[in-house]
matplotlib code that plots the C-alpha trace (Angstrom):
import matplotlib.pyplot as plt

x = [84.7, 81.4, 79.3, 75.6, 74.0, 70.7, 68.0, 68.9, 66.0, 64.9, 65.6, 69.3, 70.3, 68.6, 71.1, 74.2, 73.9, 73.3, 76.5, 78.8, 77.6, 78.3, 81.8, 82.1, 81.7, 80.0, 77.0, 74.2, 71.0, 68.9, 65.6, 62.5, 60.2, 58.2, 59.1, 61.3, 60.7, 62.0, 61.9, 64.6, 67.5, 69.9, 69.6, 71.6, 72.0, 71.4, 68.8, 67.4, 63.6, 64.2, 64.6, 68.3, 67.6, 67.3, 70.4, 70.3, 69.6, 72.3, 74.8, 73.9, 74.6, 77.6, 79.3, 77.8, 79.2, 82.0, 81.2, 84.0, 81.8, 78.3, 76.3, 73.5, 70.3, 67.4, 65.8, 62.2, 62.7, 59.4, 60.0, 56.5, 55.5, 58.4, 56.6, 53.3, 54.9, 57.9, 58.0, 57.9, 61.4, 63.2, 62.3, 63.2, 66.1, 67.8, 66.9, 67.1, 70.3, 71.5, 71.1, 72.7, 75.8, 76.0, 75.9, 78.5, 81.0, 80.3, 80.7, 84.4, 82.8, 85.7, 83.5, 80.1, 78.7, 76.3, 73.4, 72.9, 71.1, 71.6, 67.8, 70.7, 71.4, 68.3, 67.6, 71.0, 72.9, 75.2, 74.8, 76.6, 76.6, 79.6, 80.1, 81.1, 78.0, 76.1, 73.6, 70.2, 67.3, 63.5, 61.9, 62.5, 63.7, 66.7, 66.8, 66.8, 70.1, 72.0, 72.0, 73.2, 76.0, 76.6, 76.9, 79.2, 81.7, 81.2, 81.7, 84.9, 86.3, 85.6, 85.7, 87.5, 84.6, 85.0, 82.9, 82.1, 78.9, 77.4, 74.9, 72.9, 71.5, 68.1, 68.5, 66.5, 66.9, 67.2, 69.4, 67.9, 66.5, 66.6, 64.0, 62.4, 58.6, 57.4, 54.5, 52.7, 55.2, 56.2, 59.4, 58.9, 60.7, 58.7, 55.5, 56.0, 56.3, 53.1, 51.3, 53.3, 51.8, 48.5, 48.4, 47.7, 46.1, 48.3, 51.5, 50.8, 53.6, 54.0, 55.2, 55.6, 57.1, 60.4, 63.0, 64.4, 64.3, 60.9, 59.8, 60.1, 62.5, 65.1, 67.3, 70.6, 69.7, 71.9, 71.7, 71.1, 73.8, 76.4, 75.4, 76.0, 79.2, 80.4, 79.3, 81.4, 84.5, 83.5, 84.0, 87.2, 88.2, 87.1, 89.4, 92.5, 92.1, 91.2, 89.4, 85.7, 84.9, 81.5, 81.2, 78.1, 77.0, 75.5, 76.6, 77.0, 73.8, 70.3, 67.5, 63.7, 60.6, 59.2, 62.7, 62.1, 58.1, 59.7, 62.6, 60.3, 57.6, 60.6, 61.5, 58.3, 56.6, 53.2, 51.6, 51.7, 49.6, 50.1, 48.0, 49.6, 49.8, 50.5, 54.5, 55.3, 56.6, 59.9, 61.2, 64.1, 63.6, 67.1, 69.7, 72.6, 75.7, 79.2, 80.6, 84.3, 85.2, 83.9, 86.0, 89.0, 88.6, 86.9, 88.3, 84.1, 82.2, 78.9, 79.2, 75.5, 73.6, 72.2, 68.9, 68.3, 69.8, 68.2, 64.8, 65.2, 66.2, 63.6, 61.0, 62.4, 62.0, 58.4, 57.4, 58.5, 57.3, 53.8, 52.3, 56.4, 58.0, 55.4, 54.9, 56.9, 56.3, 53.3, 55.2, 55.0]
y = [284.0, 282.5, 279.6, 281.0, 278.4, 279.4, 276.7, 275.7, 274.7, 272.3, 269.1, 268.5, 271.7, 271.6, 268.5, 270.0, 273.3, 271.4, 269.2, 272.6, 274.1, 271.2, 271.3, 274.8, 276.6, 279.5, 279.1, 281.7, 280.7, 281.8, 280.9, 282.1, 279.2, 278.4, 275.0, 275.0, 274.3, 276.7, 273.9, 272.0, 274.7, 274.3, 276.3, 279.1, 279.7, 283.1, 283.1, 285.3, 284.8, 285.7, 285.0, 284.5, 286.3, 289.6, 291.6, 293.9, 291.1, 288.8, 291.5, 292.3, 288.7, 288.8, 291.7, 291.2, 287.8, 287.6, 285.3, 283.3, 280.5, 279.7, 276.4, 276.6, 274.3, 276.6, 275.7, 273.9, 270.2, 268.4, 267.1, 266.5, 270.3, 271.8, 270.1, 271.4, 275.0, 275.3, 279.3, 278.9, 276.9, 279.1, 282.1, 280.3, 278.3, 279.8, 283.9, 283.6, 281.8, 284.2, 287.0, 285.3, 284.4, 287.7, 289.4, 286.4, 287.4, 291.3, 291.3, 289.3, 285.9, 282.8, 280.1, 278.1, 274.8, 274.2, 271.5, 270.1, 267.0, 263.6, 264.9, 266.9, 263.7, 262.7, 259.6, 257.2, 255.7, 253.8, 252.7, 253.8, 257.1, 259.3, 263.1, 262.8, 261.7, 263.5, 266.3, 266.2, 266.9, 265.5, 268.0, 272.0, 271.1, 269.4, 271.9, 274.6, 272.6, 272.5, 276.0, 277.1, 274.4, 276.3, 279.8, 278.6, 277.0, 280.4, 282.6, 280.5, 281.1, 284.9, 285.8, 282.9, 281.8, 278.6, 275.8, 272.5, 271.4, 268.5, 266.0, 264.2, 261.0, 260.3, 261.9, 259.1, 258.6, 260.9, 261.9, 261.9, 265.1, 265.9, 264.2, 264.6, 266.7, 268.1, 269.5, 267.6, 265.0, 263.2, 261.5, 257.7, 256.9, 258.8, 258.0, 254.2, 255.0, 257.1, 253.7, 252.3, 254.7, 254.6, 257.8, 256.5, 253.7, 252.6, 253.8, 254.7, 253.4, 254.8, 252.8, 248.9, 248.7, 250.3, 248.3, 246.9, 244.0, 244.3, 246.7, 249.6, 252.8, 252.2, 254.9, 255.1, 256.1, 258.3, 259.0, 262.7, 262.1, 260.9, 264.2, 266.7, 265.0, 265.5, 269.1, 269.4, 268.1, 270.1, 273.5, 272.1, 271.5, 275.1, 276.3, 274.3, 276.0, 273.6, 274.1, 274.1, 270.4, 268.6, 265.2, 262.7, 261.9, 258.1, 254.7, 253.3, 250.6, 251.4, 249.4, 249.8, 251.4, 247.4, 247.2, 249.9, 249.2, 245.6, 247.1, 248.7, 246.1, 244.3, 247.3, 248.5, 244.5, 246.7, 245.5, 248.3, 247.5, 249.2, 251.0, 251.0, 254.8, 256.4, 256.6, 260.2, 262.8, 263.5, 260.2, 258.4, 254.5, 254.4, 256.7, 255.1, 256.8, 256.3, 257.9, 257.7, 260.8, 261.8, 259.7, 260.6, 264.1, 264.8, 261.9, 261.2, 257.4, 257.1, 255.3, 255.0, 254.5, 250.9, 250.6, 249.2, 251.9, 254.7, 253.5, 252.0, 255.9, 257.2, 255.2, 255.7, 259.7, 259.5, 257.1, 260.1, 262.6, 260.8, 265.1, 266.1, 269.5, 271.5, 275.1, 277.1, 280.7, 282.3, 283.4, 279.8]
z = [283.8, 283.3, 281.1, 279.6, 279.1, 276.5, 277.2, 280.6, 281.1, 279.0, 279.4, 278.1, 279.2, 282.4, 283.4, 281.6, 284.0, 286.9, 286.1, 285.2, 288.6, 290.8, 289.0, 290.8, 287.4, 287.1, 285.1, 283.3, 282.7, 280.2, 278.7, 277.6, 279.4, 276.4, 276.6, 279.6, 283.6, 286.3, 288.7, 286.8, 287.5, 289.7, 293.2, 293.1, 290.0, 287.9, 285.8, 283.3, 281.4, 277.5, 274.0, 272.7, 269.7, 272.6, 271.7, 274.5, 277.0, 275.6, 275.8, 279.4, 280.3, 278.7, 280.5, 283.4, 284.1, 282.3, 279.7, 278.0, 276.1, 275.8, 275.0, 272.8, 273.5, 273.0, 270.1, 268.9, 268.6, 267.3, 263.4, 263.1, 264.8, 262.4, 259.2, 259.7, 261.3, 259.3, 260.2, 263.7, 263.4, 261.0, 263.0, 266.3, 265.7, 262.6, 262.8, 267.2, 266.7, 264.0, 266.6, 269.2, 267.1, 266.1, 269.5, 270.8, 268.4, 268.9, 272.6, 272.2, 273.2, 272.4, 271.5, 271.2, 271.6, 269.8, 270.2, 266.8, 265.7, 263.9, 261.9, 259.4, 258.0, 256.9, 255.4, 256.3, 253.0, 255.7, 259.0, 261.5, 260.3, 260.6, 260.2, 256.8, 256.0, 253.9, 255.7, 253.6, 256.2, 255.8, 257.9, 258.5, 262.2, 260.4, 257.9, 261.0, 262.6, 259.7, 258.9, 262.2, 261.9, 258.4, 259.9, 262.2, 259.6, 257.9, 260.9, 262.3, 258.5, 258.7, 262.5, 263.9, 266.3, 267.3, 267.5, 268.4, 267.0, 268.9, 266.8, 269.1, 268.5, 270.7, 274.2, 276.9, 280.6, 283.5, 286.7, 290.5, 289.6, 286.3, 283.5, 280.8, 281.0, 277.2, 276.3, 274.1, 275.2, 271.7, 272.4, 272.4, 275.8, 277.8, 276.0, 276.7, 280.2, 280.2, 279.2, 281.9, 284.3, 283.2, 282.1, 278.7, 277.5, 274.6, 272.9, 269.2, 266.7, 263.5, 261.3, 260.7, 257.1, 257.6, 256.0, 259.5, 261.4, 263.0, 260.6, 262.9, 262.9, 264.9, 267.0, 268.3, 272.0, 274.4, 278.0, 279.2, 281.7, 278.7, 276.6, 279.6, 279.9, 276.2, 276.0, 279.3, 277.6, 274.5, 276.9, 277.9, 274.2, 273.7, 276.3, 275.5, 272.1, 269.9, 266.7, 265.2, 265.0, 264.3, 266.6, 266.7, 270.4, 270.0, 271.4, 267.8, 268.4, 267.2, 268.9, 267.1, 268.5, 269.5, 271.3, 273.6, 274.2, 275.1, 277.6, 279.3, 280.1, 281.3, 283.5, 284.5, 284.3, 283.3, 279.7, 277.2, 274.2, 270.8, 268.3, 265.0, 263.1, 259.9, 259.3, 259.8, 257.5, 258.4, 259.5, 258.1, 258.9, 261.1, 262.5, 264.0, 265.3, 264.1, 267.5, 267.9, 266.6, 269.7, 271.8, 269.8, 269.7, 273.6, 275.1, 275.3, 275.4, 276.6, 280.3, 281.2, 277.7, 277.4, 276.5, 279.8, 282.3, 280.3, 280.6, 284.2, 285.1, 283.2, 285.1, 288.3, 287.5, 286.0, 289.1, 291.6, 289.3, 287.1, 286.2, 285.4, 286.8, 289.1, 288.2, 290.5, 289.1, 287.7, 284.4, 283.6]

ax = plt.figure().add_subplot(projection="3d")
ax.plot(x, y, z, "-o")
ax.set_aspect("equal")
plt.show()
């Protein structure tokens, strides 16, 4: 019996299927390398190039291997790209996953895990949140989350497909070989670091009148390392039969945007100067994880997620690797 993994790799997934397959599992790789690196598989590792939404590919996989449960990462992930391109995400994420789903449950597939986000919330009415909260998105990426979590309540109720839908908080730091490498590269971790580099010459912030402490949004950050772990325990949930459950993966502490910028001049001891922006559509002023369902439920707490160990990792990562993953294949 095998793993698929859709989106392995991109940057979560990438470190999840490295994980599973040093665990001795057998692991499937798919992904269509829009957005994805080749060179951050695993060795060894089957992979195939190709849209999840790809009926006839997906069932191949799936017979081929062996596949008893997949985990779900491939989807588009930019809240400001999904508000100016709204049909790019609802044909990616929701009608591609759509597809998928339906060929999983066709071809006798016992369960998904599904990457979700804490962007379903939308804008917090208490912090911590918890997964009770209500889900009321700000931008169609959120939007595009939430109705794959929907389908899936509505498929376990009909088809009893199982799920356990993971809502990330803000994914940050990296393994020895694993980081994170997007294209634009818009996640603020990462950008600091490019300053850091000197790569860039400032770090725009966008944003200084949130209602919070420093009047900048603040996020609830989790190492990659934790999340790989929790959708590890999620597959061993799956398989001990338990049912459809919705978790958020956070540490339960929110530090602001002028937090991180500060951790990582502490880290990196480089100056990073600022240039304030425009808030952005699409952003709610603070999302902060309630996370012990989690715990409770997977038996999951984040380990390595301090502010300081996920930037110190991701710097260590960038340092080795300042232009990201090289391009190991001409089909990227």
């Amino acid at each position: 019996m095998s793993i698929l993994i859709t989106g392995a790799a991109g940057y979560v997934g990438s470190v999840t299927a490295r994980m599973i397959a040093q665990a001795g599992e057998s692991v499937i790789a798919l992904d269509n390398l829009q957005r994805g690196h080749l060179a951050a598989l695993p060795p060894g590792v089957p992979f195939y190039r190709g849209d999840v939404g790809d009926v006839a590919l997906v069932s191949t996989i799936l017979h081929k291997h062996s596949v008893q449960f997949v985990l779900h990462f491939a989807a588009f992930a930019y809240v400001g790209e999904s508000v100016l391109h709204p049909a790019l995400y609802y044909e990616n994420n929701v009608a591609q996953g759509l597809r998928l789903l339906t060929t999983l449950i066709t071809n006798g597939v016992r369960g998904v895990v599904f990457s979700s986000s804490c962007a379903t919330y939308g804008t917090a009415q208490t912090i911590p949140i918890s997964e009770s909260h209500r889900q009321r998105p700000l931008s169609p990426y959120g939007w595009s989350k939430l109705m794959l979590e929907r389908a899936l309540e509505d498929f376990d109720a009909r088809y009893s497909f199982r799920s356990v839908i993971l809502r990330y908080f803000n994914a940050g730091g990296a393994t020895a070989t694993n980081g994170e490498h997007h294209e634009p590269e818009t996640h603020l971790i990462p950008s600091v670091l490019s300053v850091a580099l000197g790569s860039a010459d400032c770090i725009s912030v966008y944003g200084r009148e949130f209602p919070t402490q420093d009047g900048t949004a603040i996020r609830d950050y989790v190492h990659v390392q934790d999340l790989a772990v929790a959708h590890i325990k999620a597959i061993d949930y799956l398989r001990a039969g338990g049912p459809t459950v919705r978790l958020n993966l956070g540490t339960g502490h929110g530090h602001s945007v002028l937090e991180v910028v500060r951790t990582v001049q502490r880290v990196t001891g480089k100056d990073i100067p600022i240039q304030w922006a425009l808030t952005r559509s699409g952003d709610p002023p603070a999302l902060v994880a309630h996370a012990s369902k989690a715990n409770e439920v997977l038996g999951w707490q984040p380990t390595c997620s301090d502010i300081e160990t996920i930037v110190t990792s991701a710097w260590r990562w960038h340092s080795e690797h300042p232009k990201g993953y090289p391009s190991l294949s001409p089909l990227q």
